[in-house]
N, C-alpha and C positions, 0 to 999 in steps of 0.2 A: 554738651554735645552728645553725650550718653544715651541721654533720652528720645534723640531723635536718630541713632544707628538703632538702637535693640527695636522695638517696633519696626524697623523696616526689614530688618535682618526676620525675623521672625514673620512675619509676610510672607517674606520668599518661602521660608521652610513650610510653612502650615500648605503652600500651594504649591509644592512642588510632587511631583509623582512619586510614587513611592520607592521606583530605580533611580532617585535622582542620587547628589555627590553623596559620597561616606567622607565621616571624619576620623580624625584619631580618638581615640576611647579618653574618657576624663581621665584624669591623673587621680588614682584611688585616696591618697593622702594630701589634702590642701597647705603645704606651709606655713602660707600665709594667714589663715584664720586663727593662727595663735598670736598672730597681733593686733588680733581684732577689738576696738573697744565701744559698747555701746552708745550708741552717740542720741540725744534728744530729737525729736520730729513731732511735726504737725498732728493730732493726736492726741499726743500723750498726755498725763496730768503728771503734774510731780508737787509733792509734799514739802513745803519748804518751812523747815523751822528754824525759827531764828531765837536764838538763845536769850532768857531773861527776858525774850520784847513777846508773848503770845499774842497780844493785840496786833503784830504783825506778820506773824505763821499763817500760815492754812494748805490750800490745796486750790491749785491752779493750772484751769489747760490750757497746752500750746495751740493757737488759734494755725487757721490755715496759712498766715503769711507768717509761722516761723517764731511768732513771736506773744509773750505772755504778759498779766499786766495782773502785777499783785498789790498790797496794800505799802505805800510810798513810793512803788516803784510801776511805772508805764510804761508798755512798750518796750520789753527787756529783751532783746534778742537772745532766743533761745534754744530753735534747732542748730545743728549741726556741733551742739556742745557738748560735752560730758556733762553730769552731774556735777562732777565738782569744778568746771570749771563756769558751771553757771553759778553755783554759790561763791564763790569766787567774785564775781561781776556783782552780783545782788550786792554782797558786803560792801563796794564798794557805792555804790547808789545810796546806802541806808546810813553810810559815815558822814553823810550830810545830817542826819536827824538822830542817829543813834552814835553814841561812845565806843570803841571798838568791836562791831558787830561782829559773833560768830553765827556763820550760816551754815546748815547741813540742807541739801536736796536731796530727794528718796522719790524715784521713778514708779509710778503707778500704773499699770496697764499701759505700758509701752507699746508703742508698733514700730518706732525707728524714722529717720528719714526716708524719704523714697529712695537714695542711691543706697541701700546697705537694706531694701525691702529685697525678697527670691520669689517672684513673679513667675507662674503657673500656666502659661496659656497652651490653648487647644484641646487636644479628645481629654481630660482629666474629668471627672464625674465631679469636680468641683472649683474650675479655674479660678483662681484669684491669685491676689497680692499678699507673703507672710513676712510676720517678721521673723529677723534671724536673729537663731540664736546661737551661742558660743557652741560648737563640736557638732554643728546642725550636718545631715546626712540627707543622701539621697530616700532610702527607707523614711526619715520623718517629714518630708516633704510630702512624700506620697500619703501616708498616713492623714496626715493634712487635709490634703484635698480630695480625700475618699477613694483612691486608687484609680481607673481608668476606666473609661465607658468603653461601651460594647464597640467602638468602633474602633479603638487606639491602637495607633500600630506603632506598640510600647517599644520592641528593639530597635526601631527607628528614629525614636525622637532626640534629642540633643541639650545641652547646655549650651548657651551665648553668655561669653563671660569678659569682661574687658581686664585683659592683660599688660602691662605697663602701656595703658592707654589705646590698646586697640582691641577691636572685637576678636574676639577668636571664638571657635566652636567645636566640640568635642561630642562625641556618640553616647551614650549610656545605653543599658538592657534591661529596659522597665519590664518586659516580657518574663525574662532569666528572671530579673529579683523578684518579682511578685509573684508570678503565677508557679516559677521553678525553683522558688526557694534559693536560688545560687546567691550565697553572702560576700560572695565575688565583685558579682553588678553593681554592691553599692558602693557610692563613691561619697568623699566632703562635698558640701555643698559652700561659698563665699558670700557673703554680702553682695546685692547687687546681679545674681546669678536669675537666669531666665530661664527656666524648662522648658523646651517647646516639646509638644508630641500632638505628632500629623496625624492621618485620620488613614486607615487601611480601606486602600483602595480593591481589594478584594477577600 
């Protein structure tokens, strides 16, 4: 359901006037991202060794529908898992062929699932989709995506962030933090968090 509020939420804001609504400002300290934990997504490669068997180790990506396909084992569901609780599932697949298998998985060039990616849209000099990481801030977001074009009308733009389930939306001062240096304006950034920053209408 996620996916189909933030793209419409974010619509509005990108075309809204520049006197359009104010929000309340981000909450500077996220709580919640201290019980964040990386989860597997389409993308990524992850290392799986499997102890005593190297004829069955290697290095395997999650294909787009979520799922990886290593040597005994097909079609292994794989996003939205930890690491260890995909070696976990493998081990159990390979006790058909192997004696008490131990499994270690080791995450290689991660990008996450799409609900826990912090998605960039509008005046940024480099919109796109990143992955998060653990203590991720406003400042590395920006960093990110090369700061703002000539057009952004940085104190204006907002975070869309779903709170026990609902969208909510919060102000930030991309203007203050970047251009003014105020260490103020920056804020945590959450899994799943959308930047929008509108375009200065004058």
């Amino acid at each position: 359901m996620k996916s189909k509020i933030l793209p419409v939420l974010a619509l509005a804001i990108l075309t809204a006037c520049a006197s359009g609504p104010t929000y309340p400002p981000a909450p500077a300290k996220a709580a919640e991202a201290t019980d964040w934990m990386y989860l597997l997504g389409p993308g990524d490669t992850v290392n799986v060794f499997v102890w005593g068997s190297p004829e069955v180790s290697g290095s395997f990506p999650i294909r787009p529908d979520g799922k990886m396909t290593m040597n005994l084992a097909e079609d292994v569901q794989a996003s939205g898992k930890t690491s260890s609780q995909l070696a976990r599932d493998i081990e159990k697949i390979l006790e058909r062929y192997i004696q008490d298998p131990v499994v270690t998985v080791i995450v290689s060039g991660g990008v996450g699932p799409y609900s826990q990616q912090v998605r960039v849209v509008g005046q940024a000099a480099k919109p796109q989709a990143l992955n998060y990481r653990e203590r991720m801030t406003l400042v590395d977001v920006m960093i990110a995506v090369g700061g703002l074009n000539d057009f952004a009308a940085g104190n204006k733009a907002s975070i869309l962030r779903i709170v026990d389930g609902k969208p909510q939306q919060y102000s930030v001062r991309l203007d203050d933090l970047i251009k003014g240096g105020d260490v103020s304006a920056n804020v945590d950034m959450l899994p799943g968090d959308m930047l929008v920053i509108p375009e200065s209408w004058f």
